[in-house]
C-alpha positions in Angstrom: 7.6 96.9 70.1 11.2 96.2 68.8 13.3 92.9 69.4 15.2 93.2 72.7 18.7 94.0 71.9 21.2 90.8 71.3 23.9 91.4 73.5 27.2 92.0 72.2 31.0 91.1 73.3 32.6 88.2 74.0 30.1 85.3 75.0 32.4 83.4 77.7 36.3 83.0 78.3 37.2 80.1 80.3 41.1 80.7 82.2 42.9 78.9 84.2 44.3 80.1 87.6 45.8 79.0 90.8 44.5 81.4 92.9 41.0 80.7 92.6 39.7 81.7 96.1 41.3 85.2 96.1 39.4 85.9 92.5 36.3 84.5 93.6 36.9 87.8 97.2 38.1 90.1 94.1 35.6 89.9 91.4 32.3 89.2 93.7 32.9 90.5 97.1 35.0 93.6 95.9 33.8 94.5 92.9 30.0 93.4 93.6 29.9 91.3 90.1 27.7 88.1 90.6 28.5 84.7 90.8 27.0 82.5 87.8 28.0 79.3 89.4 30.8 77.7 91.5 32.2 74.4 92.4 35.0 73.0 93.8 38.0 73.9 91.3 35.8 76.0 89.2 33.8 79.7 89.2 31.9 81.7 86.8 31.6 85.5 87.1 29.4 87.4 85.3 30.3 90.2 83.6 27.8 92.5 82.0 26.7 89.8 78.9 29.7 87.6 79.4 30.5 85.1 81.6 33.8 84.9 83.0 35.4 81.7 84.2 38.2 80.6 86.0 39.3 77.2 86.9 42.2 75.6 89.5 45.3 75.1 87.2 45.8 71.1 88.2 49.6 72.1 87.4 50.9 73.3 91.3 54.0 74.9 89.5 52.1 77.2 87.2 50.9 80.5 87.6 48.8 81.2 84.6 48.4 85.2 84.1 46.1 86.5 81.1 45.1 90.0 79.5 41.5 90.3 79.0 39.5 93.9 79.1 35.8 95.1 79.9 33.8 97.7 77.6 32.3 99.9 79.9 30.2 103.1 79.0 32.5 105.6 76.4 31.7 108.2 78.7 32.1 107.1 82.0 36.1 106.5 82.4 36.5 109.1 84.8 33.8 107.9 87.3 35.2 104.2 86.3 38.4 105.3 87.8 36.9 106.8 91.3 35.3 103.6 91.5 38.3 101.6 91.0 41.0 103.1 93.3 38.5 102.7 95.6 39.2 98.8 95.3 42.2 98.2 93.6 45.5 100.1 92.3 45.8 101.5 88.7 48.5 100.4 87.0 51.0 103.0 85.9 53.1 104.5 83.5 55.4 107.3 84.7 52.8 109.2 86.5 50.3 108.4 83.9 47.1 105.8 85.1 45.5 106.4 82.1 45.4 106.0 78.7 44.6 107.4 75.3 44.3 104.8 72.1 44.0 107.6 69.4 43.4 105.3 66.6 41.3 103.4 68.2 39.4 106.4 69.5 39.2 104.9 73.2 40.7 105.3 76.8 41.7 102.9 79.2 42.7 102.1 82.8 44.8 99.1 83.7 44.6 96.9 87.0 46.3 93.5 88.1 44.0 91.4 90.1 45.3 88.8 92.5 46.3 86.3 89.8 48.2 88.7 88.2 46.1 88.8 85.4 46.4 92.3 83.2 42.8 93.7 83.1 41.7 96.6 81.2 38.8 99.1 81.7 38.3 100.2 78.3 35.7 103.4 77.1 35.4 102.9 73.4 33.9 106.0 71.9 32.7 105.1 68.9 30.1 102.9 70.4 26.6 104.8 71.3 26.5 103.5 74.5 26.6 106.5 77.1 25.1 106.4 80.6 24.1 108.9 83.5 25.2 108.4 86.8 28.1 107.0 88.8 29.5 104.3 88.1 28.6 100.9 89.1 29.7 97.1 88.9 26.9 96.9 86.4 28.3 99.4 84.3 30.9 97.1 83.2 29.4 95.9 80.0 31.4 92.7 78.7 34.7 91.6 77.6 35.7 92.9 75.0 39.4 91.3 74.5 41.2 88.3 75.4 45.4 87.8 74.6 46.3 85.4 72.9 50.1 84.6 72.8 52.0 83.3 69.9 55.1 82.4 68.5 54.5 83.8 65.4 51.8 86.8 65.5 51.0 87.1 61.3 50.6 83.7 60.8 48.4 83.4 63.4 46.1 86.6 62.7 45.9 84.7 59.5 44.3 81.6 60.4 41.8 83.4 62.4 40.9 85.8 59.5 40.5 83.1 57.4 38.7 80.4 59.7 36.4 83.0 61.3 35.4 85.2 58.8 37.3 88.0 61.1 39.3 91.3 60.1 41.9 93.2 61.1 41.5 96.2 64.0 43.8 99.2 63.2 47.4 99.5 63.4 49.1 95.8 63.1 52.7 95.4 63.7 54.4 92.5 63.7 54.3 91.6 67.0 51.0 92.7 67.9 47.4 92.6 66.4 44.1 92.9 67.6 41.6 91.1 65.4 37.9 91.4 65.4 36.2 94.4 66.5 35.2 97.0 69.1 32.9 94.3 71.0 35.1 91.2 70.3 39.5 91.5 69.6 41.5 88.8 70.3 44.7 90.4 70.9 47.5 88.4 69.6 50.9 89.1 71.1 54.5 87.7 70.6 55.5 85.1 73.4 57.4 86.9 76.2 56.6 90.8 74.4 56.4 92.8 77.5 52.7 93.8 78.2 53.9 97.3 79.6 57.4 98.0 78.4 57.8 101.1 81.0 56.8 99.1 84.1 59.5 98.4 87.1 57.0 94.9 87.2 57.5 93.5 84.0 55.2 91.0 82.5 55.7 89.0 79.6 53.4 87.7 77.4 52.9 83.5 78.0 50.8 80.7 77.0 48.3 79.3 79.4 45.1 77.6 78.8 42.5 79.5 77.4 38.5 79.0 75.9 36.9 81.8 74.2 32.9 81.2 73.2 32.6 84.2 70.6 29.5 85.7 68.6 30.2 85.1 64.8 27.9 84.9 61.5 28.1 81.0 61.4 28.8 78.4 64.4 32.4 77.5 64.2 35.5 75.4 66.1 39.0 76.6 65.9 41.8 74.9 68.1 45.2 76.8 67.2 47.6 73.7 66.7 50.4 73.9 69.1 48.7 75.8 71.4 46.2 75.3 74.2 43.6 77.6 72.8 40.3 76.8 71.8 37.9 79.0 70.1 33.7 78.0 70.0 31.6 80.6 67.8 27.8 80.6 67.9 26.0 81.9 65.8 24.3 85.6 66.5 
């Protein structure tokens, strides 16, 4: 019989938040995802083959806000969307709640959840990885992308080229680029761009804490200096 398929995407992220309660109602009693384990100032989600992690800011002024995004099945956006208004709001453009990446051959729906994080529903379909049937929390398949935000966007896409082994994902500009690939992108944005330029809320892109455990060809420890960002690969 053949090798049970590794699982692919982003292994863990680990953000911080300061409404940790009202993500823990969101992600597990709302959207039915289980919980991995929980403490006091801490709670792990899981989230198809990654966990996802959030822990109490100790800083009572801040109010960290991140964009991260879940593959879910390329064909099953329009179910994914029935599912969600059921729970949450889109987020909109005009009229638009959805949209089409054409070079990255992929559609997406966007949500805020209570922290105000930007999260992303994203049917990629260049992947072979179809299902039958509505949609369900289980359908969501992993993270797939994490922000990071920079001062300077090149330099940066640099040092993780180099220092991971990593390329470039489409269509850089200078104050965007998405580095990695369709199951693993870090998506590195200028400090304060505006995450949806046409929005009446607009959110600008910050620095907050933020650990990413990715899937590379060799273990591996980045910190990006000057930043609060740290980066664990293993191996597989």
């Amino acid at each position: 019989m053949p090798d049970k398929k590794t699982p692919q995407g982003i292994v863990q992220l680990r953000l911080h938040t300061h409404r940790l309660a009202d993500l823990r109602k969101f992600y597990h009693n709302v959207f039915d995802l289980p919980i991995k384990e929980e403490g006091k100032t801490s709670l792990t989600i899981q989230a198809g083959s990654t966990l996802l992690t959030f822990e109490q800011t100790e800083d009572k002024d801040s109010r960290p806000f991140y964009h991260f995004a879940f593959n879910i099945p390329e064909n099953m956006l329009p179910k994914a969307k029935v599912w969600l208004t059921k729970r949450t709001p889109l987020i909109t453009r005009g009229t638009e709640d959805e949209y089409h990446f054409r070079e990255w051959n992929a559609h997406a729906v966007y949500f805020w959840d209570p922290a105000e994080n930007i999260v992303e529903f994203i049917a990629r379909h260049n992947l072979a990885n179809a299902k039958e049937g509505e949609f369900k929390s289980e359908d969501v398949l992993s993270a797939s992308e994490i922000g990071l935000v920079v001062d300077d966007v090149p330099e940066t896409t640099k040092i993780l080229k180099e220092q991971l082994a990593l390329q470039t994902y489409k269509n850089p500009a200078k104050n965007f680029e998405a580095v990695g690939d369709e199951h693993q992108l870090f998506i590195v944005v200028q400090k304060e761009r505006l995450w949806f330029p046409n929005q009446e809320y607009k959110k600008k892109g910050d620095v907050f804490p933020t650990s990413v455990n990715w899937r590379g060809e060799k273990a591996a420890t980045l910190e990006l200096k000057g930043y609060p960002y740290k980066i664990d690969v293993q191996r597989g």
